[in-house]
N, C-alpha and C positions, 0 to 999 in steps of 0.2 A: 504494500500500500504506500501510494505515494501522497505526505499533504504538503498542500503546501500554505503557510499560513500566512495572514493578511498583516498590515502593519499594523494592526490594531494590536499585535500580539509579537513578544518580543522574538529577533532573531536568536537568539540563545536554544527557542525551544528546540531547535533544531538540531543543535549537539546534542541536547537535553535528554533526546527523546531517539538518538539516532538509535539504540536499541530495541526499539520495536517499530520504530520506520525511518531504518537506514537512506533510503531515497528521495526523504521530507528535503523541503528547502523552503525559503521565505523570499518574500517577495521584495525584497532589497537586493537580494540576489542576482536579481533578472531585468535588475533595472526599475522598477515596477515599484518604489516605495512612492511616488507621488500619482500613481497613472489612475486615472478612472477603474471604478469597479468593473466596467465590460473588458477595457482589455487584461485585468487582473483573470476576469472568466475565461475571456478567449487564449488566453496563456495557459490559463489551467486545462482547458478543453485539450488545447493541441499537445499539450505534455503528457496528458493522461493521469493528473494531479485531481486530487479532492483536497478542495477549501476549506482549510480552517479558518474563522472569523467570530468577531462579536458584533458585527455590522450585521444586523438584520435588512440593508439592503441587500444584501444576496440572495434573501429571502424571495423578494420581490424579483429578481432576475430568473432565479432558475423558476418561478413561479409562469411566468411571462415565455423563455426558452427552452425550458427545460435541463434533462439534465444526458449524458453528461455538459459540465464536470458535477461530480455530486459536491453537496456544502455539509459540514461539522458546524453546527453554530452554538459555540459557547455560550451560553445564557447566565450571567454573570456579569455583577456590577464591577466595579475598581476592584484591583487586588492582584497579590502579587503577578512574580514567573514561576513560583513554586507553585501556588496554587495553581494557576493554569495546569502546568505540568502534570499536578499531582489528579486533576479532573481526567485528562487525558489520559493518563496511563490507569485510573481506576474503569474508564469508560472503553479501556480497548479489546475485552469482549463484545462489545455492542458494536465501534465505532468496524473493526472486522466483519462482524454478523450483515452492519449496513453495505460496506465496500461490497461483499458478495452478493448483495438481493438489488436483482434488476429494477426491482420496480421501485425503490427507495430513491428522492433525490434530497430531502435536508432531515440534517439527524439535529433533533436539539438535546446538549446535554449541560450537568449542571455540577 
């Protein structure tokens, strides 16, 4: 599984987390820390990347185009990169179960 996460969410997670998604990258990475939410999706699409975010305008995109790419939407206010972390790596039997199920395109977790 590839995420790739948005700037809402720090590039750290990406070391962070490279043991259970060695492939993850952030979107600083790819140029992409200022760009529009579409082409942050059409980078995700063409990489083959699910979006990690706390922007519920993704919501509205893949609402509108569907998916892929599929969206991760952290639902959570301020707080840390630990906590983040620690959401993600509690949620990745689910956030796995989502990547494999076709018909799934936003996963909200907490």
């Amino acid at each position: 599984m590839k995420l790739l996460f948005d700037h809402h969410l720090s590039r750290k997670l990406v070391t962070r987390l490279a043991d259970l998604f060695p492939e993850s990258s952030h979107v600083i990475l790819h140029g992409l820390d200022q760009a529009e939410d579409m082409a942050i999706w059409q980078c995700a699409r063409d990489e083959g990347y699910v979006i990690v975010t706390k922007d519920s305008d993704f919501n509205d995109v893949v609402t509108l185009r569907g998916a892929p790419p599929k969206i991760v939407w952290i639902r959570v206010g301020n707080c840390t990169t630990t906590t983040i972390e620690s959401i993600i790596r509690r949620s990745y039997p689910l956030i796995e179960f989502f990547y494999h199920h076709p018909q799934s395109a936003i996963l909200e977790i907490m």
